[in-house]
C-alpha positions in Angstrom: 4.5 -104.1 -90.4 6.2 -105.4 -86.9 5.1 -102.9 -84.2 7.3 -101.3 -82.1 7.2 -104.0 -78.9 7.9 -107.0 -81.4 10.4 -105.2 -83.8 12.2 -104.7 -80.1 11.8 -108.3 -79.0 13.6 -109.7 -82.4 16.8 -107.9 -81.3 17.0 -109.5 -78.0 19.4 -112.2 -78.8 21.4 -109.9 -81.0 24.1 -107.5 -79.3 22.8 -103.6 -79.7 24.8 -101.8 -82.3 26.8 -99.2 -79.3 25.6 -96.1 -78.6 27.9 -92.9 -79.4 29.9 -92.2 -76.4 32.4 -90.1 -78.1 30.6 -86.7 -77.7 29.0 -85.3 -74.7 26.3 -83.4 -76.6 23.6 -84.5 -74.4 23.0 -83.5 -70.9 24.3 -86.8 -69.2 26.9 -87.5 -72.3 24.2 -89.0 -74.5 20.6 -90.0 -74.3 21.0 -92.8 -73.0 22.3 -91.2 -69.7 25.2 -93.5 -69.5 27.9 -90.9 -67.6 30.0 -93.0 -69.9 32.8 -91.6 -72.3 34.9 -94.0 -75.0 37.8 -91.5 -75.0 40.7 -93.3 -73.2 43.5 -90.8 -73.9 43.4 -90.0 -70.1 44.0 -93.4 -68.6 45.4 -95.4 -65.6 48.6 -95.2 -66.3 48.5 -91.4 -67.0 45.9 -89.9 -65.1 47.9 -88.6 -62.3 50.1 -86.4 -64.9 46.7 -84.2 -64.9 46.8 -80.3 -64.7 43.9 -77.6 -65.2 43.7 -76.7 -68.7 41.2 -73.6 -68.3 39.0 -72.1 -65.7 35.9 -69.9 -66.9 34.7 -68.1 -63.4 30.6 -68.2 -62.9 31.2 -65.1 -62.0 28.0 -63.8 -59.5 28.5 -66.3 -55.8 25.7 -68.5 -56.6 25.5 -71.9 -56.6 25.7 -74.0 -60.2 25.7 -77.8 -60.5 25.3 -77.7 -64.5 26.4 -80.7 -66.8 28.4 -78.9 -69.7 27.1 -79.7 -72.9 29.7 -79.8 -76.3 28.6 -79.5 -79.2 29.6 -77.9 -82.8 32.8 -76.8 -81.7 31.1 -75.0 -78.7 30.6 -75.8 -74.9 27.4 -74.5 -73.5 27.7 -73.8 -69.7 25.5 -71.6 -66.7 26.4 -68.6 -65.1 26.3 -64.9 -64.2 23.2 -65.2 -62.7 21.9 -67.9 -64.8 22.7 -66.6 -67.8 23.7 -69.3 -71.3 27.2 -69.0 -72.1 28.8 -70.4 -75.2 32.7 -71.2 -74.8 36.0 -72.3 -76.4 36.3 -75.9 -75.2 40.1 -75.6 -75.7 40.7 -72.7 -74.4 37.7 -71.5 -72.2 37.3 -68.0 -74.0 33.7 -66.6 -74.1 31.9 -66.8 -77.6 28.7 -65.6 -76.6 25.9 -65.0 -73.8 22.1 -65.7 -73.4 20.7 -63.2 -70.8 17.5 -64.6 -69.4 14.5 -62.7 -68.6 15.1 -60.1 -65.0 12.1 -61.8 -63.3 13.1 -65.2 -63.9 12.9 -67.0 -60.9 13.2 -70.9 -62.1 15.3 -71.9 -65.1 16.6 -75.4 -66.2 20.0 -75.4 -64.4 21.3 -78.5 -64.8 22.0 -78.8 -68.5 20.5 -78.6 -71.7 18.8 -80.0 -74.4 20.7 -79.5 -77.7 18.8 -80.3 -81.6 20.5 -80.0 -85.0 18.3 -80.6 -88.3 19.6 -83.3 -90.5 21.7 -80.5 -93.4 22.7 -78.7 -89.8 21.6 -75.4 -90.7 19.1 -75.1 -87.9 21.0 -75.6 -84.4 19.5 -75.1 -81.2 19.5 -75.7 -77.4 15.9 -75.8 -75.6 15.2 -75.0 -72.1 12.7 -73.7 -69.8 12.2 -70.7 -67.6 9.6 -69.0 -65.5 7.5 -71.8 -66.6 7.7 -71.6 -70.6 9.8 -73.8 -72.9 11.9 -71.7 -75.4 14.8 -72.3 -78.1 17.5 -70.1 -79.3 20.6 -70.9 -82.0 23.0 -72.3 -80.9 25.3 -70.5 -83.2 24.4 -67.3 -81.7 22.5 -67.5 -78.5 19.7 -65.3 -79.9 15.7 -66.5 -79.3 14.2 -68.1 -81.8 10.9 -65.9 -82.8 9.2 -68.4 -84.7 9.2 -71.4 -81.8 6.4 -71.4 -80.2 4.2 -67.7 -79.4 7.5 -65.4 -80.1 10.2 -67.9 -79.0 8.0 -70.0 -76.0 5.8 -72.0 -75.1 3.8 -71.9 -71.9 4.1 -75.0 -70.1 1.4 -74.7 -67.5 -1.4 -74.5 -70.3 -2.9 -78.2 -71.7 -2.7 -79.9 -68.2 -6.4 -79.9 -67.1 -6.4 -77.6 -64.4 -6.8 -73.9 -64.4 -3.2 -72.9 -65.2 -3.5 -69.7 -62.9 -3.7 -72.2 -59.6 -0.4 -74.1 -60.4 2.5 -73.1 -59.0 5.1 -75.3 -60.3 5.3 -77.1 -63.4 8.4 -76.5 -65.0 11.4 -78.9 -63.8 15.1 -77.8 -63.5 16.6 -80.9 -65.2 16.4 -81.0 -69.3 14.1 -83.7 -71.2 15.5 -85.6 -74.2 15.4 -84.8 -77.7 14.6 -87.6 -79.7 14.4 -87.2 -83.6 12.3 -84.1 -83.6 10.4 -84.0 -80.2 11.8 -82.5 -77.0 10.4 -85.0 -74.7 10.2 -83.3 -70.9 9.2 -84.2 -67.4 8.2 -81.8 -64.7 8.1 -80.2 -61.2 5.0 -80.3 -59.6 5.5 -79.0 -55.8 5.2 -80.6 -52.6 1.8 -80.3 -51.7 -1.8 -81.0 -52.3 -3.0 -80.2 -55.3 0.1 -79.8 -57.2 0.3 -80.0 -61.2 -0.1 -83.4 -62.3 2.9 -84.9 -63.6 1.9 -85.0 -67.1 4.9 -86.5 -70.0 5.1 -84.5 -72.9 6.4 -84.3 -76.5 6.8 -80.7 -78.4 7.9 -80.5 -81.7 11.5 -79.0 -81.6 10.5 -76.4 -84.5 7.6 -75.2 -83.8 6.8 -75.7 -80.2 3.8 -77.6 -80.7 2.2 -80.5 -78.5 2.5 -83.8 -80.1 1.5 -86.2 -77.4 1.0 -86.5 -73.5 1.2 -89.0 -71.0 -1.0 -88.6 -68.1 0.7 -90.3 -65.1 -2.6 -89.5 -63.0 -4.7 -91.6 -65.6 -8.1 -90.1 -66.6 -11.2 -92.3 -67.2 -10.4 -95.5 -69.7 -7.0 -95.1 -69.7 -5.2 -98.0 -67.9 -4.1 -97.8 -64.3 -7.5 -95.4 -63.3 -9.1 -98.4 -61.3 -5.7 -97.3 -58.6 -6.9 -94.3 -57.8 -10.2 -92.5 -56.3 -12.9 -91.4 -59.5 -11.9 -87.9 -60.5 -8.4 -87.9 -58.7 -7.2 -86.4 -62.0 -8.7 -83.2 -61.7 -7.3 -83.1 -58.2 -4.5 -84.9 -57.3 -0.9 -83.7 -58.2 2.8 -85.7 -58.8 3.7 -88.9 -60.2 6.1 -86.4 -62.3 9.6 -87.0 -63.7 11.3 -83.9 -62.1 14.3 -86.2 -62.4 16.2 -87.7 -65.2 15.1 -89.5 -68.3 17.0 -92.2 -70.3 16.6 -93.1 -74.4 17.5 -96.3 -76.3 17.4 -94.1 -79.7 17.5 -97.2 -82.0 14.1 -98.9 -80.7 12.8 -95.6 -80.0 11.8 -96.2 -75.9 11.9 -93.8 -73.3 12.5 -94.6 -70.3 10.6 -92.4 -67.3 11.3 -92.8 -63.8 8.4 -91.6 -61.2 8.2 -89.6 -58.5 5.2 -89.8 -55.3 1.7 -88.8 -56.0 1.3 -85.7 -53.6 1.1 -84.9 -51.2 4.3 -86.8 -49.9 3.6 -87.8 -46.8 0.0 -88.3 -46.1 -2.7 -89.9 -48.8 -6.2 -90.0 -47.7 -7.1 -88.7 -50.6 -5.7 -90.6 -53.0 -6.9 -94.4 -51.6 -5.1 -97.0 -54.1 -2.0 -98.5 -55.6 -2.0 -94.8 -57.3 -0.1 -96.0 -60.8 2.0 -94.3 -62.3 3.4 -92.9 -59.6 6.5 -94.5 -58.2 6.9 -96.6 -61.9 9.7 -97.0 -64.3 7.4 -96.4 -67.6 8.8 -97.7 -70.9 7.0 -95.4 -73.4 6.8 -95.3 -77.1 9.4 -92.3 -77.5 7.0 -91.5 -80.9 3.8 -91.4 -79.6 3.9 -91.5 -75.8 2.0 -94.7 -76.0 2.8 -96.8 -72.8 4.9 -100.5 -73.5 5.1 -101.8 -70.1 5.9 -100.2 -66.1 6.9 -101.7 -62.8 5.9 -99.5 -59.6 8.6 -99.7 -56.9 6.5 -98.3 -54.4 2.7 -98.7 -54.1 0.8 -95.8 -52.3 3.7 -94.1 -52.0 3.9 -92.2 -48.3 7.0 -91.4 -48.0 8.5 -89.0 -51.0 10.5 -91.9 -52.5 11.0 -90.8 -56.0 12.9 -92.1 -58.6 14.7 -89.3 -59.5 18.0 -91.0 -61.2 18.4 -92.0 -64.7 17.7 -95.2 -65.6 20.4 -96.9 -66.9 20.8 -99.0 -70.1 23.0 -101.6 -70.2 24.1 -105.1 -71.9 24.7 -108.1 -69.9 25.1 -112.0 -70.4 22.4 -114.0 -67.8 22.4 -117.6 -68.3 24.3 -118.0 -70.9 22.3 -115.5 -73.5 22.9 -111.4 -74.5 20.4 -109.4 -72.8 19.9 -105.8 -73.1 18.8 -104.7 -69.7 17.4 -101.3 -68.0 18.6 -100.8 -64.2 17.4 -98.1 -61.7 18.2 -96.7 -59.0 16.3 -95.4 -56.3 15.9 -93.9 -52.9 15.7 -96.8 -50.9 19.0 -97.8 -51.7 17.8 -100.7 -54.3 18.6 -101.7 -57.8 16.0 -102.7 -59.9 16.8 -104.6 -63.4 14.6 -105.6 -66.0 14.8 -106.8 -69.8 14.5 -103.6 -71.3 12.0 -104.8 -74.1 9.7 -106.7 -72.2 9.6 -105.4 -68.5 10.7 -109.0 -67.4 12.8 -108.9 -64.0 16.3 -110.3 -64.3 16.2 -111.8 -61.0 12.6 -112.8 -59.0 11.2 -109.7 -57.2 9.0 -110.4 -53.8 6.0 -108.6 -52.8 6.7 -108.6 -48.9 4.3 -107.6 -46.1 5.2 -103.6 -44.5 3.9 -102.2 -41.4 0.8 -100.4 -41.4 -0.5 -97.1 -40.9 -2.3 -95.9 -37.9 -3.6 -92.7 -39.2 -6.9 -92.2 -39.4 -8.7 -92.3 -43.6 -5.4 -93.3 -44.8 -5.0 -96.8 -45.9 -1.8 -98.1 -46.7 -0.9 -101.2 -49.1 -0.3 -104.3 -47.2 3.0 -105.0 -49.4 6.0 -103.3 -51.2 8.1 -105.3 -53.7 11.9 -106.1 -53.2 14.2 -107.2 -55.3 15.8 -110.7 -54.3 19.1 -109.3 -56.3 21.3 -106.9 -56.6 21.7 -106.2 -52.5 20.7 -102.6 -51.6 23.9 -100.0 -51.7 22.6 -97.9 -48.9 21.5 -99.1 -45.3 17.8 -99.6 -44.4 17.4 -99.2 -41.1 18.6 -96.5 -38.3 18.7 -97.6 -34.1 21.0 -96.6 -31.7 23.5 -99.3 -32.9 24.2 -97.3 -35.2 25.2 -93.7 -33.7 28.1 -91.9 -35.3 31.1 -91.9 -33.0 31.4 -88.4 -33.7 28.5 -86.8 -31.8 28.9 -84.6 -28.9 27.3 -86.4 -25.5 24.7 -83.8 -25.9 23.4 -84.6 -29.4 24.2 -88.5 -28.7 21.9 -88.2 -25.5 18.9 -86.2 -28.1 19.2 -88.9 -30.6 19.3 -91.8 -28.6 16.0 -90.4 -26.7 14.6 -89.9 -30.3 15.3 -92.4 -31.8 14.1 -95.0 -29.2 10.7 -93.2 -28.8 10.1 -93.0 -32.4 8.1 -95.6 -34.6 11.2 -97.4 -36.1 10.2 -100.8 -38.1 12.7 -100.6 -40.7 11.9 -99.7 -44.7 8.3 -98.9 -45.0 7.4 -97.8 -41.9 4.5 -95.5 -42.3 5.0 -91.7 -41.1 1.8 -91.1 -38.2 1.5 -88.6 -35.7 4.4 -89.9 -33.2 7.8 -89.6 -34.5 8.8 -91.9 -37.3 12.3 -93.3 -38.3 12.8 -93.0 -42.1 16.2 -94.9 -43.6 16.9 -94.0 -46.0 15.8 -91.0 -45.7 13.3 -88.9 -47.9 16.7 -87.2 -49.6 18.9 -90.0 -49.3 19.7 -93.3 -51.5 20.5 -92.3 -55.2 19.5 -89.5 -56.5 19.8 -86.8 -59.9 22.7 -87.5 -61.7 24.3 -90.5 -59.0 25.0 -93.6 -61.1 26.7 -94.2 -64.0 27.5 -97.1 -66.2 29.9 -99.3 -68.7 27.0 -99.9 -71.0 28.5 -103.1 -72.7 30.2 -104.7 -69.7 27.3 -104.3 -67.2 28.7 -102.6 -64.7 27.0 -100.3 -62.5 28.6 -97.3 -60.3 26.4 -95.7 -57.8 26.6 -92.9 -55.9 24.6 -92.7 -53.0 23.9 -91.2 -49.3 23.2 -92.2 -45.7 20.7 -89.6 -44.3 17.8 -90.7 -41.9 15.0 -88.4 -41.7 12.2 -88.2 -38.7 8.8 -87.9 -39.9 5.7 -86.4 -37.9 2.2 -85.7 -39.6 0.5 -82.7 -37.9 -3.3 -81.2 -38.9 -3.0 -77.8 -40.5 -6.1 -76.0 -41.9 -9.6 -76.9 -42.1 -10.9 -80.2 -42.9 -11.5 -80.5 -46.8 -14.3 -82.6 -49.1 -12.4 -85.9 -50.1 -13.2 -88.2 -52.6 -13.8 -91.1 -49.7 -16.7 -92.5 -47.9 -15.5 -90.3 -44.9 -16.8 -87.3 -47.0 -14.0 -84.8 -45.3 -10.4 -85.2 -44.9 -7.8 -83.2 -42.2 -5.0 -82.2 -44.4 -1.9 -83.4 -42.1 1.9 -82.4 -42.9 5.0 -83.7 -42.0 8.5 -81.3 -42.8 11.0 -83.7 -44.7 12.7 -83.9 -41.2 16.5 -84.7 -41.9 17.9 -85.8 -38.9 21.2 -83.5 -38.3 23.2 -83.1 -35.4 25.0 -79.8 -34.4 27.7 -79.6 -36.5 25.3 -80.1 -39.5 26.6 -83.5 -40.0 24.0 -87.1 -40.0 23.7 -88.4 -36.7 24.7 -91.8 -38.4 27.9 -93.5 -38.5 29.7 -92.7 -41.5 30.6 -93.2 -44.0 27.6 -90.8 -45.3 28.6 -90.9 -49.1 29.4 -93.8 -50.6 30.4 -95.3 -54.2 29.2 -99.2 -55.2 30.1 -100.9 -58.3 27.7 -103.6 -59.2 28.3 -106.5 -61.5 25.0 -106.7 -63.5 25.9 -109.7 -65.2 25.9 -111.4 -61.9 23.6 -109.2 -60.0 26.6 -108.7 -57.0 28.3 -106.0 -55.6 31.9 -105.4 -56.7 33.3 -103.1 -54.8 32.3 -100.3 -52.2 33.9 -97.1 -50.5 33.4 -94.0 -48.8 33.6 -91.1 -51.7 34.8 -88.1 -50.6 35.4 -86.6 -46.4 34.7 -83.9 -44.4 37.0 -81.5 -44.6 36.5 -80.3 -40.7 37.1 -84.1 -39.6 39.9 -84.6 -41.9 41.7 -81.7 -40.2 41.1 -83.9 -37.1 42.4 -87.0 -38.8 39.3 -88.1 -39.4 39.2 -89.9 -42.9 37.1 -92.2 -45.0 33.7 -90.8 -43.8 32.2 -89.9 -47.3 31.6 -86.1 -47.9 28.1 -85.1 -46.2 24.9 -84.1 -48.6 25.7 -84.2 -51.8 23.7 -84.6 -54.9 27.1 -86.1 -57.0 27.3 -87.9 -60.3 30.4 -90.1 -61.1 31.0 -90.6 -65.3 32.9 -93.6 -66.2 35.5 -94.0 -69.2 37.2 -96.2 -71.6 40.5 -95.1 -69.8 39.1 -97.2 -66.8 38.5 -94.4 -64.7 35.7 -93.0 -62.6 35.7 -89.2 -62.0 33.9 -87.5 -59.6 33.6 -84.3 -57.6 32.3 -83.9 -53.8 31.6 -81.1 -51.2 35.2 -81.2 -49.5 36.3 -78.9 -52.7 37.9 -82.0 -54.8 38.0 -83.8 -57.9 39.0 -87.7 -58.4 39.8 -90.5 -60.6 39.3 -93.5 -59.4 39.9 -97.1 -60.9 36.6 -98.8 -62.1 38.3 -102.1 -60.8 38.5 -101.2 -57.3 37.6 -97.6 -56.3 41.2 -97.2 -55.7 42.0 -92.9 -56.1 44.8 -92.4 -58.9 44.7 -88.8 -58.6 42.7 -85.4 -57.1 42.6 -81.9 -57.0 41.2 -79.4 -55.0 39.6 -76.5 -56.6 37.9 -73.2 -55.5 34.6 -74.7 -54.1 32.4 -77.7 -53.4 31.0 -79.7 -56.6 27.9 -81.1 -57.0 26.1 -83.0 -60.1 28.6 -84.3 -62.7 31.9 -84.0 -65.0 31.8 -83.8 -68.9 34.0 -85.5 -71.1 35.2 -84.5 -74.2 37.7 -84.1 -77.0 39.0 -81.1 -78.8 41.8 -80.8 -81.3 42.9 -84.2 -80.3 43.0 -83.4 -76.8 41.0 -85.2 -74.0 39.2 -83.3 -71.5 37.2 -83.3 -68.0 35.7 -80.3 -67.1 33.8 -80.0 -63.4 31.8 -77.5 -62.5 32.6 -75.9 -58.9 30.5 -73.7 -57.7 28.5 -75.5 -54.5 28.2 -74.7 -51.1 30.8 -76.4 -48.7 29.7 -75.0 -45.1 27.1 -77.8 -43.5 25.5 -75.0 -41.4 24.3 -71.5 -41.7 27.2 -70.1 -40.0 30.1 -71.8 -41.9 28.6 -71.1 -45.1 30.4 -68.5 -47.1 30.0 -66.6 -50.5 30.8 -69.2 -53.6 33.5 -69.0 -55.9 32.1 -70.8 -58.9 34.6 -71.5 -61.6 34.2 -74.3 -64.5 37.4 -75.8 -64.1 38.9 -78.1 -67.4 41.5 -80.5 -66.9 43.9 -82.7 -69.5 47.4 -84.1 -69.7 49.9 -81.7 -70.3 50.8 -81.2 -74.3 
């Protein structure tokens, strides 16, 4: 029998039978995280004849960014203080609620994870909160006793650590469900000694472990030679807090990394630290590993890969190629045949700047990729100053910035200030990129925000794996660089959508997405909205729709960004639309419910609503 990997590689020069797009029963639309929808009743020509359909109100002030899920004539959305509501998709009426427990603090809140047995008389959606993994019908909203120890499963148990000293494990974004596994990532913290990042399978019935991935490998498993001996008892991250994508037919997941942790300062943690930073291509079946690239070697500077990766089909000289494309903080696209881990274009290893900290040891190198050019900028001087600063916070930034360590991308954080662009929380991140899976073409999302980093000693030294024998923990605070009005101190525009052209590796098209609705008033336009975490989701129809912080939604032409038609609703948006049909009817449904005011003191009470729109009958 062919294995897996070969089975994979005789489909190369044969187009992939299309993924579903049709449904949006899968947090992202499908498994394959496309943000992609066949439906084309709402088109170009007709978009602009849009009108609200339904609202459901979330009902409590708080902020939601949840992906609606659709599925079996129901749509599953969050509110009321984080409760699981079940909904009419046409209409918006309330079918049922799920009422988590009082004392939950963390719950997946950005979608769901939805399973159906082959006859369909077992439905469910999975999710996790307070740290367990549960299931109830999806018929009824009502736990499901026999899943697990009385309808959960605790999730800090079976990672090698004494489960009492972790304080995060469980991640707000949903896994995948693949056949009959829930595949999920996780949160792990910040800090030293965090949870390792650990991948795991559970069987969707019974709650039981079928296999794990350990990110942080443990003695004989391949990538331990990157790390210090024992580092897997100690060291935390390398987790998929983010998103994860599927190719269903050959059975690969695809896993996008975040930073070993700490973030910002790795003395002990000496090595190219694998698989931290990676795009892991994993048997979906049995976790086993195919093949990984790691963007960023020894990573020191939080740059997780916290987007989907994308699966796509192109034509490169002259053949078919099924490709996988991320995304990343740094403002880069990395693509790769999605079989073998080959790079579509060359990628460099190119020399960095080096640390001056004292026991830390940075790698001489980072790769680049020669193609697709970067979507967001990479470096931050006084060139490039907003307009829009007062003297006062031009004069601090200016001062700052020139007295800072500033070497472009790469430049390791120390204990004098250091220039970060992008910065820690900008680039792409959950839920910003989006596809056309069978005509390779790309749609990011991204943002401009430089960040000034600092490592300071706090505590006592510690024992440390290194010849040094003791270690000074130092910490930096993720140090976005903001001026008074809340706004980046860089010129805009500060949110921006690129379309890429994957089949060539070039950038199609690129504009600022969204503005700021206190400049605007000023007559201020086409600075991108400021801070968001936004997810555009293509269609058939040729449209991109997308929601931002100035209280809008848009549909934009995939051909050149151009706006064919917007709304305001009732508050800012963040994460991404759903797409869907229902008694013949085409929908998009945004969720609204994020916070618009950039500072503390323009910051009001949130009126969340889920907001449905559709051409008029």
């Amino acid at each position: 029998m062919l294995s897996l990997f070969l089975r994979g590689a005789l489909l190369l020069s044969l187009p992939l039978l299309a993924q579903t797009h049709s449904t949006w029963r899968d947090y992202g639309g499908a498994p394959d995280a496309a943000q992609y929808s066949d439906l084309k009743q709402i088109d170009r020509a007709n978009v602009a004849k849009l009108k609200p359909a339904w609202t459901y109100k979330t009902g409590d002030g708080s902020k939601y960014f949840f992906n609606p899920l659709i599925a079996d004539g129901r749509m599953y959305v969050m509110a009321k203080k984080n409760c699981i509501v079940a909904l009419d998709p046409v209409n918006g009426a309330e079918l049922w609620t799920y009422t988590p427990e009082p004392d939950t603090k963390i719950i997946t809140n950005r979608g769901l994870n939805y399973w159906e047995s082959k006859d369909r008389s077992d439905r469910r959606l999975l999710f996790a909160s307070n740290h367990r993994l549960r299931a109830i019908d999806a018929r009824t909203g009502q736990p499901i006793d026999t899943f697990g120890t009385h309808g959960s499963v605790d999730l800090k148990q079976g990672l090698g650590r004494d489960p009492e000293s972790l304080a995060l494990v469980q991640s707000t974004t949903p896994g995948r469900v693949f056949e009959d596994l829930l595949i999920l990532g996780s949160a792990t913290n910040q800090g030293y000694g965090s949870a390792p990042g650990d991948i795991r399978a559970f069987d969707v019935r019974t709650g039981k472990l079928v296999w794990t991935f350990h990110t942080i490998p443990h003695p004989g498993e391949a990538g331990y030679e990157t790390w210090p001996k024992e580092a897997w008892k100690t060291v935390g991250g390398a987790n998929v807090w983010g998103e994860m994508s599927l190719d269903v037919r050959r059975g690969i997941l695809y896993a996008p990394t975040a930073s070993a942790k700490y973030n910002f300062y790795g003395a002990d943690r000496a090595g190219a630290n694998l698989f931290g930073d990676c795009l892991l291509a994993l048997d979906a079946r049995t976790g086993k590993r195919l093949w990984h690239f790691q963007m960023v070697h020894h990573d020191i500077w939080d740059y997780d890969d916290a987007t989907a990766p994308k699966l796509l089909t192109i034509h490169h000289n002259g053949k078919i190629v099924d490709i996988v494309a991320q995304v990343t903080k740094q403002g880069f696209v990395w693509v790769f045949n999605r079989v073998t881990g080959e790079p579509i274009w060359p990628i460099e290893e190119r020399p960095v700047p080096q640390t001056d900290m004292t026991g830390e040891t940075t790698w001489p190198t980072q790769p680049f990729p020669t193609k697709p050019p970067p979507f967001s900028r990479q470096k931050f001087t006084v060139d490039d100053l907003s307009p829009y600063l007062t003297p006062e916070d031009r004069a601090k930034f200016k001062d700052e910035i020139l007295s800072a360590r500033n070497e472009g991308l790469f430049t390791p954080p120390g204990k004098r200030n250091t220039i970060q662009m992008p910065g820690n929380n900008g680039g792409a991140n959950w839920s910003g990129a989006a596809v056309n899976p069978s005509q390779g073409l790309l749609y990011v999302v991204s943002k401009d925000l430089p960040a000034m980093l600092k490592l300071e000693p706090k505590g006592e030294p510690r024992k440390a794996p290194t010849p040094e024998a003791e270690m000074v923990r130092y910490y930096s605070g993720f140090g976005f660089m903001l001026d008074s009005q809340g706004l980046s101190p860089i010129k805009p525009p500060w949110s921006s959508l690129t379309a890429y052209d994957l089949n060539e590796g070039t950038i199609k098209w690129k504009i600022p997405l969204g503005e700021v609705p206190e400049l605007a008033a000023k007559g201020i336009h086409d600075t991108g909205s400021h801070y968001p975490k936004v997810g555009p989701v293509v269609t058939a129809g040729g449209l991109i729709f997308a929601g931002t912080r100035d209280k809008k939604v848009h549909a934009l032409d995939v051909d050149n960004g151009k706006i064919l038609w917007e709304a305001e609703v009732g508050a800012a948006l963040e994460g991404m639309a759903a797409v869907y049909e229902a008694e013949g009817r085409e929908y998009v449904v945004f969720c609204a419910a994020a916070q618009e005011g950039l500072t503390p003191a323009t910051q009001k009470p949130i009126q969340g609503s889920y907001v449905a729109f559709a051409l008029p009958k």
